[in-house]
C-alpha positions in Angstrom: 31.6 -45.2 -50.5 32.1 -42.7 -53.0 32.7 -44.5 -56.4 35.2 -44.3 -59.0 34.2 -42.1 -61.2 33.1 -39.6 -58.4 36.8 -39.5 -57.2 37.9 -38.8 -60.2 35.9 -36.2 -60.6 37.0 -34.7 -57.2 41.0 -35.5 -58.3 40.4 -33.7 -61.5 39.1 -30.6 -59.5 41.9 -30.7 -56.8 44.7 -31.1 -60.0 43.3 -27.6 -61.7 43.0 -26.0 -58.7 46.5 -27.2 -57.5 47.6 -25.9 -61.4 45.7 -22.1 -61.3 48.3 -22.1 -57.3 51.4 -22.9 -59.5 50.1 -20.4 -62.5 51.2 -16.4 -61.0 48.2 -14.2 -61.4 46.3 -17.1 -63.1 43.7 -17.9 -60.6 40.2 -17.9 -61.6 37.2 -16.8 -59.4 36.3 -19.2 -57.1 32.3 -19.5 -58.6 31.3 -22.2 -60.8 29.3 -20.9 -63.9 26.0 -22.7 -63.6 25.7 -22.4 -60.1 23.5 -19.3 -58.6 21.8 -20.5 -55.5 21.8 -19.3 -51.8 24.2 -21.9 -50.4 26.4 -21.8 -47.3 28.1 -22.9 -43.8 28.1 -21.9 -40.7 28.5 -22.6 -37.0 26.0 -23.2 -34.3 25.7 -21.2 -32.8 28.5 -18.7 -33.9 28.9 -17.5 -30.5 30.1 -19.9 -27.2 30.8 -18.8 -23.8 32.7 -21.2 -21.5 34.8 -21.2 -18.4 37.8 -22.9 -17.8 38.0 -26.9 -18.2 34.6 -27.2 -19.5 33.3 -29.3 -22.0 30.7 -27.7 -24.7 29.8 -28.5 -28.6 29.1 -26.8 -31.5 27.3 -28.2 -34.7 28.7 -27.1 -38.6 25.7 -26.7 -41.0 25.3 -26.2 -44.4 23.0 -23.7 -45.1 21.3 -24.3 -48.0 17.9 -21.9 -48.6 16.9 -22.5 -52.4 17.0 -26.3 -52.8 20.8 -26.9 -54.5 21.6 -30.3 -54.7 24.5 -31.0 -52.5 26.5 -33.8 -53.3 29.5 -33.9 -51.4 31.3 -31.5 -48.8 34.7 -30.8 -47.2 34.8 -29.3 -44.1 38.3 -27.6 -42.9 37.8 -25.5 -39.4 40.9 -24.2 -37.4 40.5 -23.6 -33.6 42.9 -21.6 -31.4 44.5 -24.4 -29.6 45.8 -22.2 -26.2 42.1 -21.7 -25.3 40.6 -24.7 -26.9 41.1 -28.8 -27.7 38.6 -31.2 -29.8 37.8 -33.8 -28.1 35.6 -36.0 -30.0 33.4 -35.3 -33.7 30.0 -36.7 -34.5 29.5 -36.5 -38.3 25.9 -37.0 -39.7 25.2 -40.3 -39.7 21.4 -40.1 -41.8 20.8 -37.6 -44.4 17.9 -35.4 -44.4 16.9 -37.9 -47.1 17.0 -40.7 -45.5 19.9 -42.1 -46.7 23.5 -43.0 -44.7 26.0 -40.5 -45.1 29.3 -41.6 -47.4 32.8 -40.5 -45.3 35.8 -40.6 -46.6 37.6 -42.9 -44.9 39.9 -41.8 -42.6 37.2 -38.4 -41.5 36.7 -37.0 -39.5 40.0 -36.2 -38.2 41.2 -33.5 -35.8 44.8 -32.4 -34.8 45.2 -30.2 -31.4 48.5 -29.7 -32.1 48.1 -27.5 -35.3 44.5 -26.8 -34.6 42.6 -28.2 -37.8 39.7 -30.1 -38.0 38.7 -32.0 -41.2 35.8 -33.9 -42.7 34.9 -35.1 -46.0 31.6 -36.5 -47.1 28.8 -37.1 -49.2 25.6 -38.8 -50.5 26.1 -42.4 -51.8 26.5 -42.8 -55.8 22.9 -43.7 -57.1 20.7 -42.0 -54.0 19.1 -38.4 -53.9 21.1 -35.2 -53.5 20.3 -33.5 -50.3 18.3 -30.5 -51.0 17.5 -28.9 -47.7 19.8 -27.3 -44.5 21.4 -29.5 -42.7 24.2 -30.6 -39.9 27.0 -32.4 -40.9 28.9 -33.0 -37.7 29.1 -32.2 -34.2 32.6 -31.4 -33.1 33.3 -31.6 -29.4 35.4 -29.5 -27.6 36.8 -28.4 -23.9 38.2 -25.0 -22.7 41.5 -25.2 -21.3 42.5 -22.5 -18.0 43.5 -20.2 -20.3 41.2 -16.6 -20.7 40.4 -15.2 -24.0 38.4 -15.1 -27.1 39.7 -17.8 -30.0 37.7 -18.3 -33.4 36.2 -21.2 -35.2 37.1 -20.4 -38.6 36.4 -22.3 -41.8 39.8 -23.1 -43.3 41.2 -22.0 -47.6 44.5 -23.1 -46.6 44.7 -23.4 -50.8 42.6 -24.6 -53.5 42.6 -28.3 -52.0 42.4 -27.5 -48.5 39.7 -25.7 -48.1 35.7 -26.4 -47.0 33.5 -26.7 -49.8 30.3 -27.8 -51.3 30.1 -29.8 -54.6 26.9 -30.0 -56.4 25.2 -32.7 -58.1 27.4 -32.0 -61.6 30.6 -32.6 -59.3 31.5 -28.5 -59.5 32.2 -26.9 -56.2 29.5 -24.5 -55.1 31.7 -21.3 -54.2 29.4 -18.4 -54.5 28.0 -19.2 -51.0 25.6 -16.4 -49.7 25.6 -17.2 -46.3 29.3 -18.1 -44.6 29.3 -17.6 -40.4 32.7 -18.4 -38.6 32.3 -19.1 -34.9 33.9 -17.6 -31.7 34.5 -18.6 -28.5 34.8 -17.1 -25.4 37.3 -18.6 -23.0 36.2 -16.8 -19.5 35.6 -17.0 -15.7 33.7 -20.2 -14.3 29.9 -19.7 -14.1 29.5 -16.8 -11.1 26.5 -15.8 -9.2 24.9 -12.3 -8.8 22.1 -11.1 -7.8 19.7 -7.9 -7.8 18.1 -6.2 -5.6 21.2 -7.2 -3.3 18.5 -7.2 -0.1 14.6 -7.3 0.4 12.9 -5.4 2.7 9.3 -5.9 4.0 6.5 -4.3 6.2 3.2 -5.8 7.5 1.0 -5.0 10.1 0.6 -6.7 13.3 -2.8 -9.4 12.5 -3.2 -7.8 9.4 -2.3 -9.3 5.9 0.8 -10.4 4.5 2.9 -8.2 2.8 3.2 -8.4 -1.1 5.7 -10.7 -2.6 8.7 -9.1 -4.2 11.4 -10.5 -6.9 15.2 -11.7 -6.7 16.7 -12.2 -9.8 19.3 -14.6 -10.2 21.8 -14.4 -12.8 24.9 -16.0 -14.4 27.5 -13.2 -14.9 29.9 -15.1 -16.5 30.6 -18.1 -18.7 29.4 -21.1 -18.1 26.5 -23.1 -17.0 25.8 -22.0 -13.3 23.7 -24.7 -11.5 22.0 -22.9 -8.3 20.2 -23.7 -5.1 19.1 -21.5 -2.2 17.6 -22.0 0.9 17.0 -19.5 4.0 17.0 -19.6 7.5 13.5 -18.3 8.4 10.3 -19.8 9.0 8.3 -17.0 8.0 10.1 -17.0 4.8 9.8 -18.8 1.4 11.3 -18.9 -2.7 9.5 -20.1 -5.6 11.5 -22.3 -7.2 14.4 -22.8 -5.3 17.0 -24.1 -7.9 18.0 -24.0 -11.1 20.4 -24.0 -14.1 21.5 -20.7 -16.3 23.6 -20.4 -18.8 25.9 -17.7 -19.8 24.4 -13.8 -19.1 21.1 -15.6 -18.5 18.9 -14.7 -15.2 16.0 -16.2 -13.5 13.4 -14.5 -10.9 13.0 -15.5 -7.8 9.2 -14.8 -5.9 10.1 -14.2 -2.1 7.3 -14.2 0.1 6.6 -13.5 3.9 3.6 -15.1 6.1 3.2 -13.0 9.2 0.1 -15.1 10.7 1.1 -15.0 14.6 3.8 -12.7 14.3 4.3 -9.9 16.8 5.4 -6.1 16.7 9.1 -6.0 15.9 11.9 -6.4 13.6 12.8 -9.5 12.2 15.9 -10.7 10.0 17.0 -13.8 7.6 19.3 -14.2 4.9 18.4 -16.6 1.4 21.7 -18.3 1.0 22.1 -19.0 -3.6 24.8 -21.6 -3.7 26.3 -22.6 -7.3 30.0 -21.9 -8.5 30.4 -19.9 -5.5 27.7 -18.5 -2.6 25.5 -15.5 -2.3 23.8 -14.3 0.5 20.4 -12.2 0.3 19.5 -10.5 3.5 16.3 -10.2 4.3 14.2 -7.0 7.0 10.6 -7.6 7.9 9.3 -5.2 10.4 5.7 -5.6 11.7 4.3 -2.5 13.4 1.0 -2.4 15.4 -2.7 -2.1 13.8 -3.2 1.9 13.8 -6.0 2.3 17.0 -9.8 2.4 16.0 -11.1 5.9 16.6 -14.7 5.0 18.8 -17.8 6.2 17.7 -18.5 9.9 17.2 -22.5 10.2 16.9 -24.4 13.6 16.5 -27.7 14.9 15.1 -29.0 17.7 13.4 -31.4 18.2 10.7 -34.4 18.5 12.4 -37.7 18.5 10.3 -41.3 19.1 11.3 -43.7 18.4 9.1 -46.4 19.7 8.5 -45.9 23.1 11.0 -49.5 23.6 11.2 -52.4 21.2 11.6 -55.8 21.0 13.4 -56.5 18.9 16.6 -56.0 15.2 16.2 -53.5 15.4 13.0 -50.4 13.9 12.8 -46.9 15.6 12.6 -44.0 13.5 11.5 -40.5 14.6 13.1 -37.4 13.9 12.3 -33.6 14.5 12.6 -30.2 12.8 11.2 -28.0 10.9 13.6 -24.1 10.9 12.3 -21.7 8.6 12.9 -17.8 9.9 11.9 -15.9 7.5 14.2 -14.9 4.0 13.4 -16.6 2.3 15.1 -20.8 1.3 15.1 -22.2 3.4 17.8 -25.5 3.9 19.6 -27.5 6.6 19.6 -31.2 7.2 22.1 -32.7 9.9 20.9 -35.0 11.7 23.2 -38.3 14.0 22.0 -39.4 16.7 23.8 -43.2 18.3 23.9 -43.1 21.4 25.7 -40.5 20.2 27.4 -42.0 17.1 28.3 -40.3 13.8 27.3 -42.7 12.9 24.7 -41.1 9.7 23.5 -37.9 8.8 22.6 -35.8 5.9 19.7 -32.6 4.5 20.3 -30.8 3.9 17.0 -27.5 1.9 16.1 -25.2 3.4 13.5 -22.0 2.2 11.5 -19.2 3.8 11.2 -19.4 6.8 8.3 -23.2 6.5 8.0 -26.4 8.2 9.3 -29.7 7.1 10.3 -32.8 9.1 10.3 -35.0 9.0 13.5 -38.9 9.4 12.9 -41.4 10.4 15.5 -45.0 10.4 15.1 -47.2 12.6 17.6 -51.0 14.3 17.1 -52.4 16.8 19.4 -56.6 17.4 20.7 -55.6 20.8 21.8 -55.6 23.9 19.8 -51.8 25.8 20.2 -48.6 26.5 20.0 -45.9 23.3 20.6 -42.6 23.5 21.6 -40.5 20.7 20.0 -37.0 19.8 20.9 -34.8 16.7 20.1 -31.5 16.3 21.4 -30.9 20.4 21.0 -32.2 20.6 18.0 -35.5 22.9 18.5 -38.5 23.8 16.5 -42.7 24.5 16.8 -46.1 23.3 15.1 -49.3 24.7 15.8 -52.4 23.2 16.6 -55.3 25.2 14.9 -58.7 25.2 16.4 -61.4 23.6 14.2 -63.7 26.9 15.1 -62.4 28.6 12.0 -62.9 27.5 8.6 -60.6 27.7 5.9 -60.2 31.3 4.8 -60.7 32.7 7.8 -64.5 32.0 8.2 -66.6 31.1 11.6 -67.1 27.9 12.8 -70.1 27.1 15.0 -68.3 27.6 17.9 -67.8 31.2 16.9 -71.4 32.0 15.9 -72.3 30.7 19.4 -70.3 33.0 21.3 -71.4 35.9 19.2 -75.3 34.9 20.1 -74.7 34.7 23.7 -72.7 38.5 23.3 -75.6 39.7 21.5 -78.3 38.4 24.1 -76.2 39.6 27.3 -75.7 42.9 25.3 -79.5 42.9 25.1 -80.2 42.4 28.5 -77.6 45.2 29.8 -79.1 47.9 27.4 -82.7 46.8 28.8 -81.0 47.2 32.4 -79.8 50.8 31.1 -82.9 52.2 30.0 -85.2 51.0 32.8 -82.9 52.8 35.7 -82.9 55.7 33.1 -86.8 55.6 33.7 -86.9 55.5 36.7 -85.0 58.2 37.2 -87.3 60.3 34.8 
C-alpha cells in the first residue's frame, strides 16, 4: 500500500489545488517546474465500433516516451451512459518492472449512473519507478440498443478530480505531450455485403477450366461479423469458406469452376454468405462447343532444278515445298514427271502451319532436252552431249564425222571428174 508519507504527500497536493479553486483568478498553470518530459494517456484504441448489446474493451495507457519516472496515477474517464455501461475493470496487476501494482483501496470503481470511471494507483514505497509505456487497466464495456457516437474522455472535474501522473518527487506530471480521448461508435449489428454482387464464367466444352475470379466479403457495419458460405453446385467451390471481420474490414473469396465432363450449355448456382443476416451470390457458367478444326490444306510450289544443265550420267536434284495452312497434319504424294512420264514419286506427312521439302534425284545417258513437272509446277534441264568439250571445242565423235565427210567428199569429186572425162 502506499505509505504514510506518500499520502501525505498526495493530501498536501489535493489541499493547494483545492485552495488555488477557492482563490478567483489565482490558479497557477497546471505544469510542475522540474518536469519536461514526453508523458501522457490515452485510449486503446481511440476509436471503437460496436453494434447494439455487444460487449467490447478498451485498455488506458500511459504514454510515457522519454523514461519519466512514474510513481503514481489517477485515472478519471466519463462515458456517455445512453449508448454505453462498464461492466467490469481490470487494473494492472504487474508493473513493467516487475513489481505488483499498489491500488488504492476502494479502485477501481465505476458508476453507470453518472458515467465516471475511477482508478488510483501506484508503485509500492521502496521499489522502482516505472519508466517505460504502459497499461494501467482494462475497462469493460457493452453497447446498449441505442445508435450514436459517445466519447471516452479523461475527466478535470477540478484540481482533485482529475487523471494525473505523479512523478518520483510526488509532483504531478501536467505538461503531458501526448493526451488521446476515445470514441465510440454505437451502430447497426455486424452486416454483410458483398462485391462483385454476381460471377459470371465461360469455358469451353473438353477444354480447360475457366480462371478463378474473387468475392470479397465485407463487414459494413459495426461489429464483429462471423460468416459462412456454402453453394449449391457441384462444379463449384470457395477458398476459405468462413470467417470473422471486424468493423469496415473485408476478406476475398477465390471462386472456382471445374468443367471436366460438363456439356454445351448454361449452367447456374448461388454461394449463400450467412452471418448477422444472409447474402446470396449468384453464379452463370456457360460452356460453348470447341471451335471446329479446319482439315488440312496442303499445296506446293517452289520448284528448283538444279543444276539446269549437265552431261549424260549426272545427277539433277529437284525439289519443291509442300504447305500445310489447315489444322490439321496432312498428307501429301508427290508425283515426278519426265517428259511426262511418271518418273518417281514421295509421299510426305505435314503438320499443321509447316512445310516440307520433297527431294528427287534422277541422271540421264541421253543427250537432250527434259521436260520436268511436279504436281503443276514445271521446269527443264538439258543433257549435253560429251562430243563437245568445254568451250565449244570437238570431241572425238566430232572429228570422226568430219573424216568420214571428207573421204565421201573425196570419192564424189573423183566420181565427178571421171564422167567429165569420159565425156571429153
Amino acid at each position: 500500500m502506499i505509505k504514510f508519507w506518500r499520502l501525505l504527500s498526495i493530501s498536501i497536493v489535493a489541499a493547494v489545488c483545492l485552495g488555488l479553486m477557492l482563490v478567483p483568478a489565482a490558479l497557477a498553470p497546471e505544469v510542475a517546474s522540474a518536469q519536461t518530459g514526453n508523458v501522457g494517456i490515452e485510449v486503446v484504441p481511440d476509436v471503437t465500433k460496436v453494434g447494439y448489446d455487444e460487449d467490447f474493451s478498451v485498455d488506458i495507457r500511459i504514454i510515457d516516451t522519454v523514461d519519466q519516472d512514474i510513481a503514481a496515477w489517477t485515472v478519471y474517464l466519463e462515458f456517455n451512459t445512453t449508448l454505453m455501461h462498464v461492466t467490469g475493470i481490470d487494473p494492472c496487476t504487474t508493473l513493467p518492472t516487475g513489481d505488483a501494482s499498489d491500488d488504492i483501496p476502494g479502485y477501481p470503481k465505476w458508476d453507470n449512473t453518472t458515467g465516471v470511471l475511477e482508478h488510483q494507483s501506484g508503485t509500492l514505497v521502496g521499489e522502482p519507478y516505472v519508466s517505460t509505456s504502459f497499461d494501467v487497466m482494462t475497462v469493460h464495456f457493452r453497447s446498449n440498443n441505442v445508435p450514436g457516437i459517445g466519447s471516452l474522455g479523461f475527466a478535470n472535474i477540478s484540481p482533485i478530480y482529475r487523471t494525473w501522473v505523479e512523478d518520483g518527487s510526488a509532483l504531478p506530471v501536467l505538461n503531458w505531450t501526448v493526451v488521446v480521448d476515445g470514441t465510440v461508435k454505437v451502430g447497426e449489428p455486424p452486416a454483410i455485403s458483398v462485391s462483385p454482387n454476381s460471377l459470371a464464367f465461360n469455358a469451353i466444352e473438353g477444354g480447360e477450366n475457366p480462371p478463378a475470379q474473387t468475392l470479397e466479403i465485407c463487414n459494413s457495419e459495426s461489429g464483429t461479423l462471423d460468416w459462412s458460405l456454402t453453394d449449391n453446385a457441384g462444379w463449384l467451390s470457395e477458398a476459405p469458406t468462413s470467417g470473422s471481420l471486424d468493423a469496415d474490414e473485408c476478406e476475398d473469396v477465390t471462386v472456382s469452376v471445374d468443367v471436366t465432363g460438363m456439356e454445351v450449355g448454361d449452367y447456374s448456382a448461388t454461394i449463400t454468405i450467412t452471418g448477422s443476416d444472409e447474402v446470396q451470390v449468384p453464379v452463370n457458367l456457360h460452356i460453348e462447343s470447341a471451335a471446329p478444326v479446319e482439315p488440312a490444306n496442303l499445296s506446293a510450289s517452289s520448284l528448283s532444278i538444279s543444276p539446269q544443265q549437265v552431261e549424260p550420267g549426272e545427277e539433277v536434284t529437284i525439289s519443291i515445298n509442300v504447305a500445310n495452312i489447315g489444322g490439321e497434319t496432312g498428307s501429301y504424294n508427290a508425283i515426278l514427271y519426265i517428259n511426262e512420264v511418271v518418273e518417281d514419286n514421295q509421299t510426305v506427312s505435314v503438320a499443321a502451319g509447316t512445310s516440307k521439302n520433297v527431294i528427287f534425284t534422277v541422271s540421264k545417258s541421253k543427250a537432250g532436252v527434259y521436260d520436268v513437272s511436279v504436281t503443276g509446277q514445271s521446269g527443264q534441264f538439258e543433257v549435253v552431249s560429251d562430243d563437245w568439250v568445254d568451250g565449244g571445242g570437238l570431241g572425238t565423235g566430232g572429228i570422226i564425222a568430219i573424216v568420214v565427210a571428207v573421204i565421201v567428199l573425196i570419192v564424189a569429186l573423183f566420181f565427178i571428174l571421171r564422167r567429165t572425162r569420159g565425156e571429153a
